[in-house]
C-alpha positions as a LaTeX table, in Angstrom:
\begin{tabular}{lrrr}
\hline
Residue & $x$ (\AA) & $y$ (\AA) & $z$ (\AA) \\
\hline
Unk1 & 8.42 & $-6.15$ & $-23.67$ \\
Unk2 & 8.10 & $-2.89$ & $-25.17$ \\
Unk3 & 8.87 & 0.39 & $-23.37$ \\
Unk4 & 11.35 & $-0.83$ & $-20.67$ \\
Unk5 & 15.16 & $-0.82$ & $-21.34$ \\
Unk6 & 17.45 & $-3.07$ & $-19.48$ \\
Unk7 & 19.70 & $-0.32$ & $-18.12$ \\
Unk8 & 16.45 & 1.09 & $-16.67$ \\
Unk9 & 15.14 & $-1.95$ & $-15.21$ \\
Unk10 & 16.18 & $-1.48$ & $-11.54$ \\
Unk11 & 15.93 & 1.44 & $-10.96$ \\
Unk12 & 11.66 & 1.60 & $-11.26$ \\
Unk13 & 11.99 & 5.18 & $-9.72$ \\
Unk14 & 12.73 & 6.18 & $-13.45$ \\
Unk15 & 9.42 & 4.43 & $-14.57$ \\
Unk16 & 7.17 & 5.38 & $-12.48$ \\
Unk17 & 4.89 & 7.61 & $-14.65$ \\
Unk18 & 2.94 & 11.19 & $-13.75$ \\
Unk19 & $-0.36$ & 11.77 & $-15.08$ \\
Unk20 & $-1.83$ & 15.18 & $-14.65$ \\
Unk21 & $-5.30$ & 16.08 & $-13.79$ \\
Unk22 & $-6.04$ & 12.03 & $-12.86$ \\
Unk23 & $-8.54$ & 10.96 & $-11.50$ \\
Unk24 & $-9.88$ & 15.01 & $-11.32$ \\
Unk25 & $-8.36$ & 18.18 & $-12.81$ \\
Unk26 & $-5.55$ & 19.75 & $-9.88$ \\
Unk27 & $-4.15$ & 16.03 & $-9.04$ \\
Unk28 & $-0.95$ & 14.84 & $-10.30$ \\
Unk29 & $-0.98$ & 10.72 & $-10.34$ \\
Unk30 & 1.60 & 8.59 & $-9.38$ \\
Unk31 & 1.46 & 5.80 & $-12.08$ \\
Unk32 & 3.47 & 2.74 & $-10.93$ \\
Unk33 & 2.02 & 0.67 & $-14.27$ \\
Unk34 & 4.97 & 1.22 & $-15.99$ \\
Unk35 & 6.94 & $-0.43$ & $-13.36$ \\
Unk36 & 4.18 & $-3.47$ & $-13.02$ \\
Unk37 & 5.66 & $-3.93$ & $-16.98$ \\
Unk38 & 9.06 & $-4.05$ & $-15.88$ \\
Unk39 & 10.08 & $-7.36$ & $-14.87$ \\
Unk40 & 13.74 & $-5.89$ & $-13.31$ \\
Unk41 & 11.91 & $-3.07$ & $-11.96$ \\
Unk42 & 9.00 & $-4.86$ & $-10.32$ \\
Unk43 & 11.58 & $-7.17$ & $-8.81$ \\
Unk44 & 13.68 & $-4.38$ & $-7.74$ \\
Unk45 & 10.79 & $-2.21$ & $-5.78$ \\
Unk46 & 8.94 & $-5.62$ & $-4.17$ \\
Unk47 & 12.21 & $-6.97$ & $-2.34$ \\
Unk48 & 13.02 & $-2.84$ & $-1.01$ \\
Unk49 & 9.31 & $-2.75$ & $-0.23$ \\
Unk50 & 10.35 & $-6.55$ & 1.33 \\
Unk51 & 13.32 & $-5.83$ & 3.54 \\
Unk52 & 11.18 & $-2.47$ & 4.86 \\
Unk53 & 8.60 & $-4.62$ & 6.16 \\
Unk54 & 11.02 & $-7.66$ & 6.79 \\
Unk55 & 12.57 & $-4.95$ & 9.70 \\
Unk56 & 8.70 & $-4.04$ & 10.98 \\
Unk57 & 8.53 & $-7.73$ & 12.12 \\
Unk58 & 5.51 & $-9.06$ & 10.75 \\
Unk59 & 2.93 & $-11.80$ & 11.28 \\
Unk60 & 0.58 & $-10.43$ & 8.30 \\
Unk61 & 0.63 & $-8.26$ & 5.45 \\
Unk62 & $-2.71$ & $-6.12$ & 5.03 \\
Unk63 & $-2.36$ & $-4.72$ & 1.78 \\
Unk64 & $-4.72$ & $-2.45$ & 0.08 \\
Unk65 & $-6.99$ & $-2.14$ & $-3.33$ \\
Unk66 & $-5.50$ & $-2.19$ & $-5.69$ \\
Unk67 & $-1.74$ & $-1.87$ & $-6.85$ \\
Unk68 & $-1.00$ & $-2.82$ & $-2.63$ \\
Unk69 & $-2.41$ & $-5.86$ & $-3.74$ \\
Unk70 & 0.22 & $-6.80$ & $-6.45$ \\
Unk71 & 2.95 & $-5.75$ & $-3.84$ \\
Unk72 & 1.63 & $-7.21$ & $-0.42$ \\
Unk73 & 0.78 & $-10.89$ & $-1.82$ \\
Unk74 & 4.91 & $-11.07$ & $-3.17$ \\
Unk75 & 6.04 & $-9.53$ & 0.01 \\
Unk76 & 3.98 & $-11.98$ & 2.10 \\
Unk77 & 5.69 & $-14.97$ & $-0.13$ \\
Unk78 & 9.18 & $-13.38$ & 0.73 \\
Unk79 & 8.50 & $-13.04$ & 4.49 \\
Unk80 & 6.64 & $-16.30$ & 4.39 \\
Unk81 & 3.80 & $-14.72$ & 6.07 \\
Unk82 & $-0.30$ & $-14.55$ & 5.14 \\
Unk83 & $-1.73$ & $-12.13$ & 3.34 \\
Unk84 & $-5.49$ & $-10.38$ & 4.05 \\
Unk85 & $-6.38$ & $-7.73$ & 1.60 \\
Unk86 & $-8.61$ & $-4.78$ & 2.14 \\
Unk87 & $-11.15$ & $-3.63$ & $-0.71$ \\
Unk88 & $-13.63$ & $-1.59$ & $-1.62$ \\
Unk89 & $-17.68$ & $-2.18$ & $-0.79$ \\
Unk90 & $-19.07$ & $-5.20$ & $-2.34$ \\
Unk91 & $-15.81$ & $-6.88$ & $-3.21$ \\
Unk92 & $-15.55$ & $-9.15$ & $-0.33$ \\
Unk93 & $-17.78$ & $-12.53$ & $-0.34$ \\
Unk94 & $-18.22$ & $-12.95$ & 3.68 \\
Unk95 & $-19.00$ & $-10.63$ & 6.49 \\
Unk96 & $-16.60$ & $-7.31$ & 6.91 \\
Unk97 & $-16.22$ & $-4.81$ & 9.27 \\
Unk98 & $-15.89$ & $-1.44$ & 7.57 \\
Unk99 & $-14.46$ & 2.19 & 7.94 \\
Unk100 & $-15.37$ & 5.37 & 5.67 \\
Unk101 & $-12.43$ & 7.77 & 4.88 \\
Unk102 & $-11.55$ & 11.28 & 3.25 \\
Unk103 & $-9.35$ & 11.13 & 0.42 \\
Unk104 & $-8.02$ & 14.20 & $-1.43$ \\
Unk105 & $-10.54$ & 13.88 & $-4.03$ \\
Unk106 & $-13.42$ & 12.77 & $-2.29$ \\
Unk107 & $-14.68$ & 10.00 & 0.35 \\
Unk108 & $-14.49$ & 6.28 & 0.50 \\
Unk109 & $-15.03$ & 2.93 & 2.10 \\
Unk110 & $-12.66$ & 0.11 & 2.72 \\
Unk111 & $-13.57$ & $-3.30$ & 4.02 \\
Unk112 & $-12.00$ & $-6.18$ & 5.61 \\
Unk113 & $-13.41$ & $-9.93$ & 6.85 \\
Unk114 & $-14.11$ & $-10.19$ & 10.13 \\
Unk115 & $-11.92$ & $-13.51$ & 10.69 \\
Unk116 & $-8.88$ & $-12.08$ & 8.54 \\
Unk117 & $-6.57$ & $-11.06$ & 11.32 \\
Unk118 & $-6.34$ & $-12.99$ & 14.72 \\
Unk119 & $-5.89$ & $-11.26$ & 18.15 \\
Unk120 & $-2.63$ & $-9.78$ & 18.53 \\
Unk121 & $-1.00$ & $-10.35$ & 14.91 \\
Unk122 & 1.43 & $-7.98$ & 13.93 \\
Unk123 & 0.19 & $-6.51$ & 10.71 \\
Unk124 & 1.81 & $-4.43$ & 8.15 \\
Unk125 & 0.01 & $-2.40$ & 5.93 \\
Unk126 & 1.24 & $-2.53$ & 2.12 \\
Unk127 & $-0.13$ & 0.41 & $-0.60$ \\
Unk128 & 2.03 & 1.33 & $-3.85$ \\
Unk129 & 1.29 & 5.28 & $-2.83$ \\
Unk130 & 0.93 & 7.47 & $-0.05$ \\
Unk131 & $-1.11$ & 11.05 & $-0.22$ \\
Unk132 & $-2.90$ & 12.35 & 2.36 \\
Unk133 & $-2.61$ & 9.44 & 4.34 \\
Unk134 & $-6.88$ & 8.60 & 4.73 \\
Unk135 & $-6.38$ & 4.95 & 2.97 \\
Unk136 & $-3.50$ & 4.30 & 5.86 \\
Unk137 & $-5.14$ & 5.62 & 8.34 \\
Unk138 & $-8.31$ & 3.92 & 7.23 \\
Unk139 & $-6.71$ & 0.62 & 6.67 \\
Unk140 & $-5.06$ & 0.38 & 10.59 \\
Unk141 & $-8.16$ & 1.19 & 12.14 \\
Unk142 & $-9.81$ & $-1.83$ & 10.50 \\
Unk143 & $-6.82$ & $-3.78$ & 12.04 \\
Unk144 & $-6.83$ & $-2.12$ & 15.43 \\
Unk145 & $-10.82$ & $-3.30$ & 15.44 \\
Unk146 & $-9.65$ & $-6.56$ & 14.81 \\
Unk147 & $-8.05$ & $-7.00$ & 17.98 \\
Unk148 & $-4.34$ & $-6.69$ & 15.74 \\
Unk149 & $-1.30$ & $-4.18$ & 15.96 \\
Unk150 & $-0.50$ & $-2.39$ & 12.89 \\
Unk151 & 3.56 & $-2.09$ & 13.53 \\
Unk152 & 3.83 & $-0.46$ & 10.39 \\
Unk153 & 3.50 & 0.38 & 6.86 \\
Unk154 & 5.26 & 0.44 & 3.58 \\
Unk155 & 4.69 & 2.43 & 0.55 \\
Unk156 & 6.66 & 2.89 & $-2.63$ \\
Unk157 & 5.61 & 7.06 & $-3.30$ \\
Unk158 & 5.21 & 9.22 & $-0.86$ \\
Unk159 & 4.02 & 12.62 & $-2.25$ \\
Unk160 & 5.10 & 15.35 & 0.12 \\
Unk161 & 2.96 & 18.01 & 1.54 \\
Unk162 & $-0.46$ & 16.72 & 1.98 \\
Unk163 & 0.30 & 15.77 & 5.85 \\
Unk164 & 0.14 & 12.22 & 5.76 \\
Unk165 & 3.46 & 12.03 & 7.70 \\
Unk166 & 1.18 & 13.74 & 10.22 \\
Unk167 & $-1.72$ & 12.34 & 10.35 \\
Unk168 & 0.08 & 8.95 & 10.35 \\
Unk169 & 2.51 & 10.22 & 13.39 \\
Unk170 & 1.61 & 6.82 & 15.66 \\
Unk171 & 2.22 & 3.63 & 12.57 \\
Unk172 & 6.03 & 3.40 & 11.96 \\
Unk173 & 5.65 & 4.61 & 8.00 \\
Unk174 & 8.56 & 3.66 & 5.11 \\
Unk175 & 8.32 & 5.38 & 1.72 \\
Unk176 & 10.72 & 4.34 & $-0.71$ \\
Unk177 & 10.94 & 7.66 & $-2.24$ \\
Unk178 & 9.58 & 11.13 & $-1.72$ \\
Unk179 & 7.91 & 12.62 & $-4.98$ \\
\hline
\end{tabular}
């Protein structure tokens, strides 16, 4: 594999990548790619990303588009729950219920199936980053109309001062590491 080194491996904080002025000019990307590559590193951010959400309690992991879907469906294996993911418009072949969102560069929509989550189910919400917190947010009001709780959510990044922490104040929220 070319670009990781061994002594490197586990520790995926040091891989994570920035990329300025992605996906507009002013934003500073959190690239977690690198540590996709990684074997070591991978392995080493899905089981801390596991035990966080291991401690929430679980029935379902609700992970979202994209990169949250490469971490929820291994966490859900670990915790030896199910796994629902949420997407984008158009992605999802049966009927969804939807919510639109703000995101620091612009708007959005994120959609779930209707018959994903049963009544009561203790969800956890999986993303690789959190920024302003709209995709979170977004992502446990599909849940709450589903008739679930979100008990939590897990995140790899956290990237200070864009007030996620506050606009998430109600869901339980673990970041790995503050960027």
């Amino acid at each position: 594999m070319s670009g990781a080194s061994p002594n490197l491996a586990a520790d995926w904080r040091s891989l994570v990548r920035d990329v300025p002025d992605f996906p507009i000019p002013g934003i500073l990307f959190k690239d977690i790619v690198p540590v996709l590559a990684d074997p070591a590193g991978l392995a080493a951010m899905t089981a801390e990303l596991t035990e966080a959400a291991r401690a929430m309690q679980p029935d379902v992991v609700v992970a979202i588009e994209a990169r949250g879907f490469i971490l929820g469906a291994p966490i859900a294996l670990a915790l030896g729950i199910g796994f629902v993911p949420v997407r984008k418009p158009g992605k999802l072949p049966f009927t969804t219920r939807s919510v639109a969102y703000a995101l620091e560069y612009g708007e959005a929509v994120l959609h779930m199936h209707t018959d994903a989550l049963g009544e009561g189910a203790r969800v956890v919400i999986v993303d690789d980053v959190l920024a302003t917190g709209g995709t979170l947010e977004a992502s446990a009001q599909l849940v709450t109309e589903a008739g679930a709780i979100a008990v939590g959510a897990v995140v790899a990044l956290e990237i200070g001062g864009l007030g996620a922490r506050e606009r998430l104040a109600r869901l339980p929220l673990t970041a790995l590491q503050a960027v």
